[in-house]
C-alpha positions, -999 to +999 in steps of 0.1 A: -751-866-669-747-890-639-719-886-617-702-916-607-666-927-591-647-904-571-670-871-576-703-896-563-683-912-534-669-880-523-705-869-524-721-897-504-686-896-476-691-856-473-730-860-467-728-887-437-736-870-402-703-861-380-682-870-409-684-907-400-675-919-433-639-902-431-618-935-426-587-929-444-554-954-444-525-934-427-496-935-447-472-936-419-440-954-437-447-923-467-452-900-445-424-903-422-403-909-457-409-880-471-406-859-443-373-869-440-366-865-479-379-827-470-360-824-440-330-835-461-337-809-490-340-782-457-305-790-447-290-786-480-303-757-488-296-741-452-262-754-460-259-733-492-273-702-473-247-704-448-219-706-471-235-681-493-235-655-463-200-661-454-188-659-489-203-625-488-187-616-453-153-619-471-161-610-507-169-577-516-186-592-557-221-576-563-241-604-562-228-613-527-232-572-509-271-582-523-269-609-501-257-589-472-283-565-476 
């Protein structure tokens, strides 16, 4: 069986000397967007850490001494 679309191109890009063939588009708007959606999802979650941890500062609840320790 015959390769052929993705599997033969990556074949043919892969084999070129120095990796010549490797001419990708950026993606510089989708990057920097989801980079920022991550960075968002960061936040929020430090967020909920922080609060977390002073909840257990002032509680004394099982689930938040595990935190503590």
């Amino acid at each position: 069986m015959t390769e052929t679309g993705y599997p033969t191109l990556a074949k043919r890009i892969a084999g070129l000397p120095d990796s010549e063939g490797f001419v990708f588009r950026r993606f510089d708007r989708l990057t920097a967007r989801n980079l920022l959606y991550l960075e968002g999802k960061l936040a929020y979650l430090e967020h909920k850490l922080n609060e977390a941890d002073r909840r257990a500062q002032e509680g004394d609840s099982e689930p938040l001494r595990s935190i503590r320790s």
